[in-house]
One Martini backbone bead per residue (centre of mass of N, CA, C, O) as a GRO file, in nm:
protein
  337
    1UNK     BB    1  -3.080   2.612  -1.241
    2UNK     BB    2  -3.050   2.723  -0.952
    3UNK     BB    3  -3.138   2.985  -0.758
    4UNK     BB    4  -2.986   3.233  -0.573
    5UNK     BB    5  -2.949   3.367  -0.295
    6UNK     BB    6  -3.004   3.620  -0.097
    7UNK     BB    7  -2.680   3.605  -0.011
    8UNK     BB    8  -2.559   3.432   0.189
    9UNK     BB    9  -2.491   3.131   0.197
   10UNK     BB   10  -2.523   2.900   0.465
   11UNK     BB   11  -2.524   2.621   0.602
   12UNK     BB   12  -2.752   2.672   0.809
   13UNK     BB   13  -2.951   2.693   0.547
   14UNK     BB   14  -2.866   2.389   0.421
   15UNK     BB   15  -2.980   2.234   0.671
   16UNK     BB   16  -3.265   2.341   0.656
   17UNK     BB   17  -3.335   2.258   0.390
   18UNK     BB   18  -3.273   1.980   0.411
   19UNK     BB   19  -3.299   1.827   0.686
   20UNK     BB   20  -3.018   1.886   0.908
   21UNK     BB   21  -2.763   1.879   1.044
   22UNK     BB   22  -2.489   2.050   1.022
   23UNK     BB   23  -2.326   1.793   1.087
   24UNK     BB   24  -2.411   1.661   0.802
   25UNK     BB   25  -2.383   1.860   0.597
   26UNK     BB   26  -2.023   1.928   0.649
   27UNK     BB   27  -2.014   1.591   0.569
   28UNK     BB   28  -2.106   1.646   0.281
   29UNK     BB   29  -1.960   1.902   0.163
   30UNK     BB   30  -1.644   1.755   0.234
   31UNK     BB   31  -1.693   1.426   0.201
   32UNK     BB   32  -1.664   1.259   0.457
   33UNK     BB   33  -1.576   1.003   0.617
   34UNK     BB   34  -1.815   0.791   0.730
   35UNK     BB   35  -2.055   0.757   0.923
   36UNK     BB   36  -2.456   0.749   0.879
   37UNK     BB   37  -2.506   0.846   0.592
   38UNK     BB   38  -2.727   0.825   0.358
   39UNK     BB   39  -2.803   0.838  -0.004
   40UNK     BB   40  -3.039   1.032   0.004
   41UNK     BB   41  -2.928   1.248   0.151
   42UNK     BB   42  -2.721   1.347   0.049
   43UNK     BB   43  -2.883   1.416  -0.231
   44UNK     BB   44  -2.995   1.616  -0.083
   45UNK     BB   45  -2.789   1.835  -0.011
   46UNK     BB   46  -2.715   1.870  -0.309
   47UNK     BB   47  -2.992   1.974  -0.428
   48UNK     BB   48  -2.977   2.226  -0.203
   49UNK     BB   49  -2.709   2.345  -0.321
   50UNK     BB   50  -2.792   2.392  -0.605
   51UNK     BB   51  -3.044   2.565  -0.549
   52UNK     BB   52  -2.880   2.765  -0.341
   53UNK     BB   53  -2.593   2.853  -0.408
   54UNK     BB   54  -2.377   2.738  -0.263
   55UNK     BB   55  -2.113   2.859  -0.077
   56UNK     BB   56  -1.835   2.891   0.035
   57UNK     BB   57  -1.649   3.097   0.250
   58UNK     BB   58  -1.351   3.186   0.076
   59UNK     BB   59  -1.299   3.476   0.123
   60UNK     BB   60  -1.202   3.470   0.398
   61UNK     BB   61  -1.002   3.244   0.362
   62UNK     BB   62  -0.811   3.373   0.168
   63UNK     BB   63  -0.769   3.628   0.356
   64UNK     BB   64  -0.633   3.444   0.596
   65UNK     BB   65  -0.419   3.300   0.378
   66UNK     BB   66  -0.306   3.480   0.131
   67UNK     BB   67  -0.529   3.451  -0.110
   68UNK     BB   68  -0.689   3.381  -0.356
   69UNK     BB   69  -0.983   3.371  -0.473
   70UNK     BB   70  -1.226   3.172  -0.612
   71UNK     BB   71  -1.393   3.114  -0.887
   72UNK     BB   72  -1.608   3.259  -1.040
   73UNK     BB   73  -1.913   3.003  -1.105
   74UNK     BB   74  -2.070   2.741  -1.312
   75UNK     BB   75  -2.095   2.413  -1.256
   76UNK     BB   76  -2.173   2.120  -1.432
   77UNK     BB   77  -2.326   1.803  -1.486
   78UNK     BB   78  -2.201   1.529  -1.663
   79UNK     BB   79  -2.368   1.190  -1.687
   80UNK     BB   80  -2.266   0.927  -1.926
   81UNK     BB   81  -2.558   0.833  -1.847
   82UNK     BB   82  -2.798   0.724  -1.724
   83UNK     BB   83  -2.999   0.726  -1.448
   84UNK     BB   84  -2.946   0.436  -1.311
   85UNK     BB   85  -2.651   0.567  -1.216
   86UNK     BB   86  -2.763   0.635  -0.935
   87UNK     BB   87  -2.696   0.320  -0.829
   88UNK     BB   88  -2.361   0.321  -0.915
   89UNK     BB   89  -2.180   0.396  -0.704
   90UNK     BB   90  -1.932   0.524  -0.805
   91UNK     BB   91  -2.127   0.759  -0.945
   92UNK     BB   92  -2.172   0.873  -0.656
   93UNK     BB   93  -1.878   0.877  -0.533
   94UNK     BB   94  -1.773   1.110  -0.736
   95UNK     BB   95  -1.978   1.320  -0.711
   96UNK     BB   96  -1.931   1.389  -0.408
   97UNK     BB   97  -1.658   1.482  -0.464
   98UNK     BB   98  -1.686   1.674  -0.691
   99UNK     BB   99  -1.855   1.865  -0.550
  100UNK     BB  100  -1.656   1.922  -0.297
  101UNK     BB  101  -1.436   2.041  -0.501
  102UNK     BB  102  -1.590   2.280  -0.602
  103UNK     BB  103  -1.623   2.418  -0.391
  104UNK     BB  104  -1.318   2.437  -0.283
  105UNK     BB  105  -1.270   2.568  -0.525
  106UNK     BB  106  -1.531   2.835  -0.595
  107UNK     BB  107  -1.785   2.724  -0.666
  108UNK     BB  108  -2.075   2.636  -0.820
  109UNK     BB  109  -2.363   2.454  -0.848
  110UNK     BB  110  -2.528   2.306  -1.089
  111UNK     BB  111  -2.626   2.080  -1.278
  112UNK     BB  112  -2.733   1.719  -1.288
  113UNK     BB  113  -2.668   1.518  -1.599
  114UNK     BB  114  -2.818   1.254  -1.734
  115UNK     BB  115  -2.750   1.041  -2.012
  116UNK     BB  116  -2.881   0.794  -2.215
  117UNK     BB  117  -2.708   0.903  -2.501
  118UNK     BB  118  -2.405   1.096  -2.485
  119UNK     BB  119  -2.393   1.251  -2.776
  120UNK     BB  120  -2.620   1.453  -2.645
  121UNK     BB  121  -2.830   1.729  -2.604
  122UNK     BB  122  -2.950   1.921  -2.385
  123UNK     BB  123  -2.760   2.191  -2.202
  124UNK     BB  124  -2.702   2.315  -1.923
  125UNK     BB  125  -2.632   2.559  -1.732
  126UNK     BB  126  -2.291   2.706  -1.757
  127UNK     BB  127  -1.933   2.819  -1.742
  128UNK     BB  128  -1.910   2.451  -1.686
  129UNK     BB  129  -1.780   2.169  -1.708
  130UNK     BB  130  -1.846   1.820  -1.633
  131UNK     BB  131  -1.753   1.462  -1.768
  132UNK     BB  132  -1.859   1.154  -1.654
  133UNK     BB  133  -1.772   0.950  -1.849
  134UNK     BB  134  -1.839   0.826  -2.172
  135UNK     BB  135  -1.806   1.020  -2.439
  136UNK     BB  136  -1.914   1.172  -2.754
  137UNK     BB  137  -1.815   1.414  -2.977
  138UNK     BB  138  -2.098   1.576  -2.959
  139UNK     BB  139  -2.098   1.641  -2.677
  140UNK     BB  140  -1.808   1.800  -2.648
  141UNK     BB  141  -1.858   1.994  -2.879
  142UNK     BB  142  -2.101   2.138  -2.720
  143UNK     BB  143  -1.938   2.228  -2.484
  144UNK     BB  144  -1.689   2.375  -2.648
  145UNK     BB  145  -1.913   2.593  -2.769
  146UNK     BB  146  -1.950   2.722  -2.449
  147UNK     BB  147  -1.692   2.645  -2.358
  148UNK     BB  148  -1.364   2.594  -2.218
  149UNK     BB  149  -1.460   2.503  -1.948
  150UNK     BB  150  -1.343   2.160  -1.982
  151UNK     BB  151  -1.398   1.802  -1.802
  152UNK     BB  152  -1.269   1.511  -1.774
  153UNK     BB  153  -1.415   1.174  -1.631
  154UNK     BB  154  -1.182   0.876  -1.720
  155UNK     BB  155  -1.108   0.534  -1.882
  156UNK     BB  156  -1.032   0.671  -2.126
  157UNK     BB  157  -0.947   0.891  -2.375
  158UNK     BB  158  -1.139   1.078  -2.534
  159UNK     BB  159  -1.215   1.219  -2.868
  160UNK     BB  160  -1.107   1.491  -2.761
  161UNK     BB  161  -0.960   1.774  -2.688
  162UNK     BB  162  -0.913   1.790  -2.376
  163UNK     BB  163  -0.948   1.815  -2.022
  164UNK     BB  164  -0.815   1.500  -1.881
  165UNK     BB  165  -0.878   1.222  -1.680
  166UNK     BB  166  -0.726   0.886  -1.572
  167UNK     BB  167  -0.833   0.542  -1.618
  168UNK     BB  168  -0.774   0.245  -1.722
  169UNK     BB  169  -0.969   0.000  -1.795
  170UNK     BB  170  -0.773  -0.174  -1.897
  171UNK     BB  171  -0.565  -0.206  -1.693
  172UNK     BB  172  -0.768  -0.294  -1.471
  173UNK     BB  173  -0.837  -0.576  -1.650
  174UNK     BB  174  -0.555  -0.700  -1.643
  175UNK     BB  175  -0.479  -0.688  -1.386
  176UNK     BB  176  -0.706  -0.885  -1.294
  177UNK     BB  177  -0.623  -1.120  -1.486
  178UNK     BB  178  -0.321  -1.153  -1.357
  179UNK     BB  179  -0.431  -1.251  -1.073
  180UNK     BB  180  -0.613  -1.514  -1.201
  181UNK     BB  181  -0.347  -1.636  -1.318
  182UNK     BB  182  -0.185  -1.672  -1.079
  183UNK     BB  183  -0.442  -1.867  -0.931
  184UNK     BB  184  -0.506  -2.070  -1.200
  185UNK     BB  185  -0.707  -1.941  -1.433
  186UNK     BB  186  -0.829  -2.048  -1.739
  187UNK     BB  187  -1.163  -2.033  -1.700
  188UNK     BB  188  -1.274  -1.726  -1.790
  189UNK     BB  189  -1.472  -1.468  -1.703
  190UNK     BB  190  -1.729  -1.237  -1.849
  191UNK     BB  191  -1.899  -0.959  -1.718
  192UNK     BB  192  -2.018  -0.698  -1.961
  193UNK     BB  193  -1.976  -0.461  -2.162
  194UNK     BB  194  -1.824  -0.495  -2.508
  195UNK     BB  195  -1.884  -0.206  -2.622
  196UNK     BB  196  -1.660  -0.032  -2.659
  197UNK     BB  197  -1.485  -0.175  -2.409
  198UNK     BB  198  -1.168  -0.180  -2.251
  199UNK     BB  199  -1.234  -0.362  -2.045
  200UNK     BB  200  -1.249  -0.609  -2.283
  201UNK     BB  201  -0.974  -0.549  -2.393
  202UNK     BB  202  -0.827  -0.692  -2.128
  203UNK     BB  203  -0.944  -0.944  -2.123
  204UNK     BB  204  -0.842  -1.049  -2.380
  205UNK     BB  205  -0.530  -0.981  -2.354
  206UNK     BB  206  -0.484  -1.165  -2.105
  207UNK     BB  207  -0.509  -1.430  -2.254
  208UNK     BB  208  -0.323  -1.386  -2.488
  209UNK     BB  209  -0.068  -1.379  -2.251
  210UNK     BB  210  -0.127  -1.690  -2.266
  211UNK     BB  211  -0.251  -1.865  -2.474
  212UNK     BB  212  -0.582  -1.822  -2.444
  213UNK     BB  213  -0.881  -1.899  -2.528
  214UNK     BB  214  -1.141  -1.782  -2.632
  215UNK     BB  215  -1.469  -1.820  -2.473
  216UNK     BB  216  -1.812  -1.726  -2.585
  217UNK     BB  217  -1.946  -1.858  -2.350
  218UNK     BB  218  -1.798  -1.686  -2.100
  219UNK     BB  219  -1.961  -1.427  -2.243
  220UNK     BB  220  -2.122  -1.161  -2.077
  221UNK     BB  221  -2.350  -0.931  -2.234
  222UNK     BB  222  -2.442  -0.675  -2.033
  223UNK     BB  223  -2.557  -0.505  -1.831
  224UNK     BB  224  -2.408  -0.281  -1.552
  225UNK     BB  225  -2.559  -0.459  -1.333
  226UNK     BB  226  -2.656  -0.624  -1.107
  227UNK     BB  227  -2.856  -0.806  -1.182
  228UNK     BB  228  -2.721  -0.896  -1.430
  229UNK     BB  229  -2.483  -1.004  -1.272
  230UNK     BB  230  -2.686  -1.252  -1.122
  231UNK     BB  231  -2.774  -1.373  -1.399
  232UNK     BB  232  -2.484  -1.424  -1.518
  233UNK     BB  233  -2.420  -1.644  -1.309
  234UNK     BB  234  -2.634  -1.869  -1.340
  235UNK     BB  235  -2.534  -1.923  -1.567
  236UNK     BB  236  -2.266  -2.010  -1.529
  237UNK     BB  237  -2.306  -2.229  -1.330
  238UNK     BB  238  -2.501  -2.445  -1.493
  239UNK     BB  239  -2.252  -2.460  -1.684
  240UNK     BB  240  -1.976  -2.535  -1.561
  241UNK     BB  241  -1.696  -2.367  -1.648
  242UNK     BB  242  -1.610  -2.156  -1.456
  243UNK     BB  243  -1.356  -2.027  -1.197
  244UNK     BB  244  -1.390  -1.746  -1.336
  245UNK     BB  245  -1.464  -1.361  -1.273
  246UNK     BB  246  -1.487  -1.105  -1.463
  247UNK     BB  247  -1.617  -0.734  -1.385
  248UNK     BB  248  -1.651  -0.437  -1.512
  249UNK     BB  249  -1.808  -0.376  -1.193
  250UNK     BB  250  -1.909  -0.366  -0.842
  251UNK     BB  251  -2.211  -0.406  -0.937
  252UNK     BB  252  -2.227  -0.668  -1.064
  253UNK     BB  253  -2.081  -0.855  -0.876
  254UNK     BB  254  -2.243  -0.825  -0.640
  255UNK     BB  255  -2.451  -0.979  -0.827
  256UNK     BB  256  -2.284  -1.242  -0.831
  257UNK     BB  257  -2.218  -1.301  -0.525
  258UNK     BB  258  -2.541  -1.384  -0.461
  259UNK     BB  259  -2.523  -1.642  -0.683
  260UNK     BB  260  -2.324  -1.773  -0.515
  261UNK     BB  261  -2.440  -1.781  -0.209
  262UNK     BB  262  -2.695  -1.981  -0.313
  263UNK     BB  263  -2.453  -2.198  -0.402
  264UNK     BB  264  -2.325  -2.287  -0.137
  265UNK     BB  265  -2.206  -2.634  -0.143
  266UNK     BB  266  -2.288  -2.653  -0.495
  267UNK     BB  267  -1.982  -2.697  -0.567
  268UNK     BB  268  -1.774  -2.530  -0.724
  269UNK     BB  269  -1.570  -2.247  -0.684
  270UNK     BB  270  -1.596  -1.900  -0.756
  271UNK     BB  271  -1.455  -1.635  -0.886
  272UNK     BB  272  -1.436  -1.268  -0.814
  273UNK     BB  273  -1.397  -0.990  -0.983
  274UNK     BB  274  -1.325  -0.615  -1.017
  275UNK     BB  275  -1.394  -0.236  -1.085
  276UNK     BB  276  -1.318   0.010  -0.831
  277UNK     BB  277  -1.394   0.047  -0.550
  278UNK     BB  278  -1.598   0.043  -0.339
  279UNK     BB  279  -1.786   0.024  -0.010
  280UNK     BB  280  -1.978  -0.209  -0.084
  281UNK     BB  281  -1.690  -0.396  -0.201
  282UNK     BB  282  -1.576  -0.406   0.065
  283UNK     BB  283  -1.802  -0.530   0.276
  284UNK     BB  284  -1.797  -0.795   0.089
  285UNK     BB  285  -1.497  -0.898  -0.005
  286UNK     BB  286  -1.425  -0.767  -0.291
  287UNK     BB  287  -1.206  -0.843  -0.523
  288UNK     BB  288  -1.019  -0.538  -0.675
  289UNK     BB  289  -0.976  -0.235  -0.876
  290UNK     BB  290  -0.850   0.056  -0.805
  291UNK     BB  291  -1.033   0.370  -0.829
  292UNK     BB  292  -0.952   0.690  -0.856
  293UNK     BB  293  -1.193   0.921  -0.779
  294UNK     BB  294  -1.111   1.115  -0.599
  295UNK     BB  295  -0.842   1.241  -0.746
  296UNK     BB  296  -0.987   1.315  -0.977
  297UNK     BB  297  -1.177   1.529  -0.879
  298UNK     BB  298  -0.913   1.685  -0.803
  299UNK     BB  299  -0.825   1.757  -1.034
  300UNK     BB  300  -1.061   1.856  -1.183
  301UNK     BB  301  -1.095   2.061  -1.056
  302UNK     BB  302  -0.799   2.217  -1.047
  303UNK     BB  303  -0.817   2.263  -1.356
  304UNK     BB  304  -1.062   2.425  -1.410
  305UNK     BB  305  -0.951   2.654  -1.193
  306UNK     BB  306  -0.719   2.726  -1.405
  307UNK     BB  307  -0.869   2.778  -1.651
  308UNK     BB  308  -1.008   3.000  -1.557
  309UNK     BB  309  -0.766   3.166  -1.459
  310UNK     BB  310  -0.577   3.163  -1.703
  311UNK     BB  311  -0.345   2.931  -1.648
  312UNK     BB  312  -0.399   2.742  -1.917
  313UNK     BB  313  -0.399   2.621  -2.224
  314UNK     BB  314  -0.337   2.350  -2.273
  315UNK     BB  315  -0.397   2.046  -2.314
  316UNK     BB  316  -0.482   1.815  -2.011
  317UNK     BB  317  -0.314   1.504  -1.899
  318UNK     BB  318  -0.429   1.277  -1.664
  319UNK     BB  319  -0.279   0.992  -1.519
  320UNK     BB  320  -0.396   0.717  -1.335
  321UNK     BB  321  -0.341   0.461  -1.114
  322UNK     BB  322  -0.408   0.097  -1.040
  323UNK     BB  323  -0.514  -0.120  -0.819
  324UNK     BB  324  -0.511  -0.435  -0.598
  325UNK     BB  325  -0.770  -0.568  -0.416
  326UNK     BB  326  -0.757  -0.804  -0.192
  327UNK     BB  327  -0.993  -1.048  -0.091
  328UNK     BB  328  -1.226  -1.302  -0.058
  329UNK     BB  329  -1.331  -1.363  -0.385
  330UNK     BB  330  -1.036  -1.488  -0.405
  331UNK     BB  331  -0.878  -1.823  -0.534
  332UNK     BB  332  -0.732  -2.097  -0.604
  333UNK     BB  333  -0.805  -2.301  -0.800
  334UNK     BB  334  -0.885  -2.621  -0.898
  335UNK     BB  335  -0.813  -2.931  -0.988
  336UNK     BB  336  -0.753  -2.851  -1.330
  337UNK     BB  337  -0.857  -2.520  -1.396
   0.00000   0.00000   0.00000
């Protein structure tokens, strides 16, 4: 965890340590849409935020707002996930959400760590945690271990009681799954990860509600990456049989649609589907299923505050909901499909 600088810092000194202008600066640590900050900028000025125990004047804001003041604290960052997670847009967009909602809401940011095992290991310095992604209860217990102060965010409930937010990776996958059956798709691919992931129970729910076999040649379990996701469709293309894929993120698809388009006009169109709904995957005309990140930081946040300050004793489950965003990569089967 970063040492706090002496007094307090400013903006403008986390702009000149980060080498970039305030009005960048303030754009990421706001979170601002638009613009074009690129990810590894982002990334510094997150990284020197960190280091310099940035915090803004929210004392000021506050008392010209006639509120109390944001609770001290520092809170680290466990991301349940590899480090190439951070290639992974979904969880570098919602880590930006959720530094930015931490700053707002009064805190300091502490370590971010990535966990190849997520089910335990040191964990870094803080008051509390935010753990996002998929964690098993070793890594829980040990958060709990260490303060009361801790939130999850993730796609299915956590594996202990703990304060939770929530969008179920099975019902987005399942949105998904009818939507490419109203589009008369009966012989669907999966692309992603199989084990004990939700999504794939969403994927296999599909079929059974319509009364399709699982077809075990059409099922790819392969790792969450764009990589393997365009292997996974070149292999599905020259077999030859899939009409649709519905892919577990859309880092996967990203990866399927590149091995789509090199062989555009070279057999029948293949429908490709997946869940999140990033920046990249807007810009791609990916359809996809909205995982709503920024509301969920931004409740994580509010939540951790509101226990920092003792206001809420029991455990609180927050579910939010998924939604499908239509866009150019999905269209009705070919005539048989």
């Amino acid at each position: 965890m970063g040492a706090e600088k002496q007094g307090r810092v400013t903006l403008k000194d986390l702009a000149g340590q980060a080498g970039v202008s305030v009005a960048t600066a303030s754009r990421v640590v706001n979170n601002k849409p638009g613009g074009c900050v690129s990810g590894a900028v982002r990334e510094r000025v997150w990284e020197t935020a960190r280091r310099l125990g940035y915090r803004p004047n929210l004392d000021a804001r506050s008392l010209k707002a006639g509120a109390a003041a944001g609770p001290a604290g520092t809170v680290a960052v466990l991301v349940a996930r590899p480090e190439s997670a951070r290639r992974d847009a979904f969880f570098s967009e919602c880590l930006d959400s959720l530094s930015a909602e931490l700053l707002s809401a009064g805190f300091r940011l502490g370590d971010v760590l990535y966990l190849e095992n997520s089910s335990g290991g040191p964990l870094p310095e803080g008051d509390g945690y935010v753990i996002l992604g998929k964690c098993q209860e070793t890594l829980l217990r040990a958060c709990q271990g260490r303060t009361g102060n801790v939130v999850g965010i993730w796609r299915n409930p956590g594996p202990l009681p703990v304060d939770e937010v929530v969008c179920s990776g099975r019902r987005a996958a399942l949105l998904a799954m009818e939507h490419l059956l109203e589009l008369e798709h009966r012989r669907i691919a999966y692309i992603g990860d199989c084990s004990f992931e939700n999504r794939y129970l969403g994927y296999t729910e599909g079929l059974t509600s319509r009364q399709l076999p699982l077809i075990y040649s059409l099922v790819c379990n392969v790792p969450q990456t764009r990589a393997a996701g365009e292997q996974a469709m070149e292999a599905l293309l020259r077999q030859g049989e899939a009409t649709a894929a519905l892919c577990a993120n859309d880092e996967v698809a990203l990866g399927a649609l590149r091995a789509v388009g090199r062989r555009r006009g070279d057999g029948p169109p293949i429908s490709v589907i997946s869940i999140d709904d990033t920046a990249e995957a807007r810009r791609a005309g990916l359809t996809t299923v909205h995982i709503p990140g920024r509301d969920m930081a931004h409740l994580a946040a509010g939540l951790l505050a509101d226990r920092f300050r003792g206001g809420h004793r029991e455990y609180v489950h927050i579910e939010l909901p998924c939604r499908l965003v239509e866009r150019e990569s999905c269209f009705f089967a070919a005539q048989g499909g």
